[in-house]
Structures are given as structure tokens and as C-alpha cells.
N, C-alpha and C positions, 0 to 999 in steps of 0.2 A: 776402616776405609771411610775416607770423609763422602757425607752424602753430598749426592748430585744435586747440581738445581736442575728446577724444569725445562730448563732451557736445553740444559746437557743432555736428561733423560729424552728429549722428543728429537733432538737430534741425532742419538742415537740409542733409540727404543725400540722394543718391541709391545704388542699387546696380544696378550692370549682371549680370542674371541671365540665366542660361544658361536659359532653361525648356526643360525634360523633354515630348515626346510624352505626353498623358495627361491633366493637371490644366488643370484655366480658369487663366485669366489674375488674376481675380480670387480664385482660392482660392491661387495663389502670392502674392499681393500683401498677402493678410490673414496669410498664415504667416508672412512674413519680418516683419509688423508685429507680430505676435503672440510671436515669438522676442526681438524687439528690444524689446518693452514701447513700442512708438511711441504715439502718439493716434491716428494716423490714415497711410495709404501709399493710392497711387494707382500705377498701371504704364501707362510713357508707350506707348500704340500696344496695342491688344488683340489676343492672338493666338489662334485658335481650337484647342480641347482638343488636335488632333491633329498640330497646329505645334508645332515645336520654334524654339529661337534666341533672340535679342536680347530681353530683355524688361527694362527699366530700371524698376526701382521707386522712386518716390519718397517721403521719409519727412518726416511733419509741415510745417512750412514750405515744404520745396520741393514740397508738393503743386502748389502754387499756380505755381507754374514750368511746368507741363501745356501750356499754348497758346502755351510759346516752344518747349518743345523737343519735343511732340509730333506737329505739324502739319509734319511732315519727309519728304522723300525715305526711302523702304525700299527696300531691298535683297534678296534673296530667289535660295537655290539650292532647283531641285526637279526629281520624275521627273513626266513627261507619259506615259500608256500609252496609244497611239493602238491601234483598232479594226482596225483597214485597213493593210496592207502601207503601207507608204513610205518614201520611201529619206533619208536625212540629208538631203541638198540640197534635195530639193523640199520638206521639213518647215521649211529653212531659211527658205525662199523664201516659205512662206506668212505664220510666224511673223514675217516684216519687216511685212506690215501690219496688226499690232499695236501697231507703235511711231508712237508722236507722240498724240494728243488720240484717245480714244476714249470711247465713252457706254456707259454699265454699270448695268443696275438692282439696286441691292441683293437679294441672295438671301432669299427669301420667312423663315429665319429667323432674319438678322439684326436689332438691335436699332435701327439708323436707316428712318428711313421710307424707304417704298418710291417713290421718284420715280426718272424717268431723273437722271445726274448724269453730266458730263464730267470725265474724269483723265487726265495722262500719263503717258505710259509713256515712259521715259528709252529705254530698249534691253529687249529681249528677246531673248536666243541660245539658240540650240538650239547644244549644246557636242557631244555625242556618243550613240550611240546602243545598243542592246544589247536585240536581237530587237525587240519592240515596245514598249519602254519607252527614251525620250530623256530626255539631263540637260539641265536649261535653267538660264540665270542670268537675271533681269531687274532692274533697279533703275525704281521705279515715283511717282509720286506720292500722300502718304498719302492712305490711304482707298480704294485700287485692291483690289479683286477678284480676286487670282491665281487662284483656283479657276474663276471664270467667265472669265476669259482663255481656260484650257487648254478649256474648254467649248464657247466661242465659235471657236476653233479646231479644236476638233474637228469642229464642222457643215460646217466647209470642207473636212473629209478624209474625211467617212465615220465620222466618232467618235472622241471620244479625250474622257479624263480625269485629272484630275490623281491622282496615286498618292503623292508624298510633297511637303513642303516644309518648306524651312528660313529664318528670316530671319537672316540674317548681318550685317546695318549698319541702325541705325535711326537715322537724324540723324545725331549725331556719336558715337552708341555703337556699337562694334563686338564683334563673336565674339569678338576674339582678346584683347579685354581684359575678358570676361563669367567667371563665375565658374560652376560646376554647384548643383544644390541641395545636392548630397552633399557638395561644399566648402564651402558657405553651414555645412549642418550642423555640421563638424568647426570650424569658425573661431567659433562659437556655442559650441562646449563650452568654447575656451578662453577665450572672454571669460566664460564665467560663474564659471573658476576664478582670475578675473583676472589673466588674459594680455590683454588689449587691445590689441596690434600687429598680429597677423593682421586684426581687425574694421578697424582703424585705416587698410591700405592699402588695401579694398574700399570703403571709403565714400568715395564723394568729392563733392566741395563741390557746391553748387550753387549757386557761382561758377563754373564750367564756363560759365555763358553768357558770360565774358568769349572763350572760340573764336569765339562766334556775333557778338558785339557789338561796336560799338564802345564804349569807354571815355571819357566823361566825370570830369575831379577838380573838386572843389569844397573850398571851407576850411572849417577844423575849427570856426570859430568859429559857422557857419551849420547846423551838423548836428542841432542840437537844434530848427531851425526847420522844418527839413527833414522830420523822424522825424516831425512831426503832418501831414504831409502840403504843405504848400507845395512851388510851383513852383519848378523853380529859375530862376533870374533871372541875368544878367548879372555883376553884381555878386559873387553867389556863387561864380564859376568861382577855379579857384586858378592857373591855364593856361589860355591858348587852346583854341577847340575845334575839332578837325581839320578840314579842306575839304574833309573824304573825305565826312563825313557827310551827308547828305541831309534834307528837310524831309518827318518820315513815319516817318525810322528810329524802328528801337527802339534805345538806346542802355543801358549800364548804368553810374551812379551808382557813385563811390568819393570815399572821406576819407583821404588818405594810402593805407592797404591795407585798410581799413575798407569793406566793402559794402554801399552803401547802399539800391540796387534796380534795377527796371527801369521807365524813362522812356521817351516817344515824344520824338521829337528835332522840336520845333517852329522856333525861330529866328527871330522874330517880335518886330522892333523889340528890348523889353530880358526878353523871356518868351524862354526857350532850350527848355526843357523842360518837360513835365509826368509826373505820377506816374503810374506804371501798377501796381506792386508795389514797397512799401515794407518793408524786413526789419526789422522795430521790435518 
């Protein structure tokens, strides 16, 4: 795949941000636009002032990317300060029925309505302990509650609260490949005395849904019919379309190494695909 210029990659980038205990979610997500001279940046997954971890901002075009790689599994290290003596094991023990399909009412001053709603919870472990404060890890379904978790566990012991948290994996972005604000900074002065290779390795494409998707080609001769929006059709493919894929996926469009968008994968007599986000 031929590399991107700069240009391509900020118009349609993402950055994996380390966010700092302190600022909103959105007042990170206007900085890094503001720094970057963007139009517009969204941050996939909102994380409350006093969360640190994973925060991925997206810039200009890949705003629009939000409901593929948003709506993901998180991940989450954090301390639980319980009320009441208990011992590891039995904190283990209650923390198991947490996991699988629980019901959560949004906190009175979250921004979605207040209705019961069901999430899973992949795991939750109590890891280790240290007087009345335990470290736990959970990987959750988005839109889960950690704070009302450690809540709702605590009525089953006599009290407890959550005291810190981190998000460590959001989708398919991770801690270990996130950057701090304070390195955002430093790599911001060199690009503005152009240096451009530091910015260059932080951005990265948002073709990153090719992790998530599967891969549909199509011929170059049809890509201008394509770019006003037509389906694609049978006749358009340049290669077979894999057996792997299902009637429902979301699939993502290429011309050669050319990216075209993301399609819901139909398969329907000589309709293969329709348009979901086209990069035009």
C-alpha cells in the first residue's frame, strides 16, 4: 500500500490518546483539533474527567467512522475501596456475579437517558489487595458503568466505592500503542518547525477498519460510479467474494489499494453490497 501523505492522514486520521486524570473528554478532543488546524475531531468512547487511558480521537473524515469503531468491548484496570473488612477470596467470590448480562441505570448525571439498559460484562477479577483498597481488571461491553459496578457491589458487602480507574484497550486501540498529551505536545512543535515524521507515525489511517472487516476489490473502471454512491453489483467485483462473509456484515470497499468505504454485505441475486460511508 502506498504511504499516505500528511495531508491524507489528518484528513482522515485517527490518534490513540493517552488522556491525563483531569480534563473532559471533549476538551481533549477540541485541543488536539485545535493544534492540528482540523475542521472538526470526535473521541471514540467518552471517558469521565477523572479517567485516565485509551482515548482515540478522530480527525475530519474519520469522524464519520464513530459507529464502527466505537460501539466496542473496553477494557479497564482500577482500585475498589470497600467499607467493611474482607478478605481477597470472598471479594473474589462476589465479584463473579457480576459477569455475564447485567441491568444498569445510567447515573443521574450522565448524558444518555435515564432508562434500565442490559450490558455485558466479559470478566471482572479482583487481582490483589492492599488494606481496604483492591485492584481489579474487567473487560465490559461498551456503555457499561464501572463506577456503578464497584457500587452495586458494594451493597453486597457493606459498602465500597470505586477510588481510581483506567481504560487500557478500547476496540482495537490499546495503552501500549497511545501516546501522553505531553508527547502530543512535543511532536506538535516539530511539525510546526517542519519536521513531519514524528506526527507522521501517531496518525494512523482510518483504514484500520481493514483489522475489523472484511475486504471486498472492485475494478478501477467502476470507481467513479461508485464515489456518487451506487451499489455495488456483481459485475463490479475484480475477485471473488469470500464464503467467510455473511449476509448483514459490514464489509470495507478497495480499488487496488484505493479505499473506497464501508458497505453492509447483502448478496442478493446480482446486489453484493450497499453503501454505508463512502471516502469521496
Amino acid at each position: 500500500m502506498n504511504q499516505k501523505t500528511i495531508k491524507e492522514l489528518l484528513e482522515f486520521g485517527i490518534i490513540n490518546i493517552d488522556k491525563p486524570s483531569g480534563p473532559t473528554s471533549f476538551t481533549v478532543s477540541r485541543y488536539i483539533a485545535k493544534e492540528l488546524k482540523a475542521k472538526k475531531s470526535s473521541h471514540l468512547g467518552t471517558l469521565d474527567p477523572q479517567v485516565s487511558g485509551v482515548l482515540p480521537i478522530a480527525l475530519n473524515r474519520a469522524c464519520r467512522l464513530n459507529p464502527y469503531l466505537m460501539n466496542k468491548d473496553k477494557t479497564y484496570v482500577g482500585i475498589i475501596r470497600v467499607h467493611k473488612d474482607i478478605s481477597l477470596e470472598n471479594l473474589k467470590k462476589e465479584a463473579k456475579s457480576f459477569v455475564g448480562k447485567i441491568s444498569q441505570l445510567p447515573p443521574v448525571r450522565s448524558s444518555v437517558k435515564r432508562a434500565e439498559r442490559v450490558r455485558e460484562v466479559k470478566f471482572f477479577e479482583i487481582l490483589e489487595q492492599k488494606d481496604k483498597d483492591f485492584l481489579f481488571v474487567t473487560q465490559v461491553q461498551a456503555g457499561t458503568y464501572i463506577r456503578k459496578i464497584c457500587s452495586d457491589l458494594g451493597e453486597k458487602i457493606g459498602g465500597a466505592h470505586m477510588l481510581e480507574l483506567r481504560r487500557t484497550k478500547a476496540g482495537i486501540f490499546d495503552e501500549n500503542k497511545s501516546i501522553t498529551m505531553y508527547e502530543f505536545d512535543k511532536i506538535i512543535k516539530e511539525y510546526k518547525i517542519g519536521n513531519e515524521e514524528p506526527l507522521r507515525k501517531i496518525l494512523i489511517s482510518g483504514e484500520i477498519l481493514n483489522e475489523m472487516f472484511s475486504k471486498i476489490l472492485i475494478r478501477k473502471d467502476v470507481v467513479k460510479k461508485i464515489m456518487t454512491g451506487s451499489p455495488i453489483f456483481k459485475s463490479f467485483l475484480s475477485e471473488p467474494v469470500s464464503e467467510k462473509i455473511k449476509k448483514g456484515d459490514k464489509v470495507v470497499v478497495y480499488s487496488d489499494d484505493k479505499f473506497i468505504g464501508v458497505y453492509e454485505f447483502i448478496n442478493s441475486k446480482d446486489l453484493i453490497a450497499k453503501p454505508e460511508f463512502v471516502l469521496n
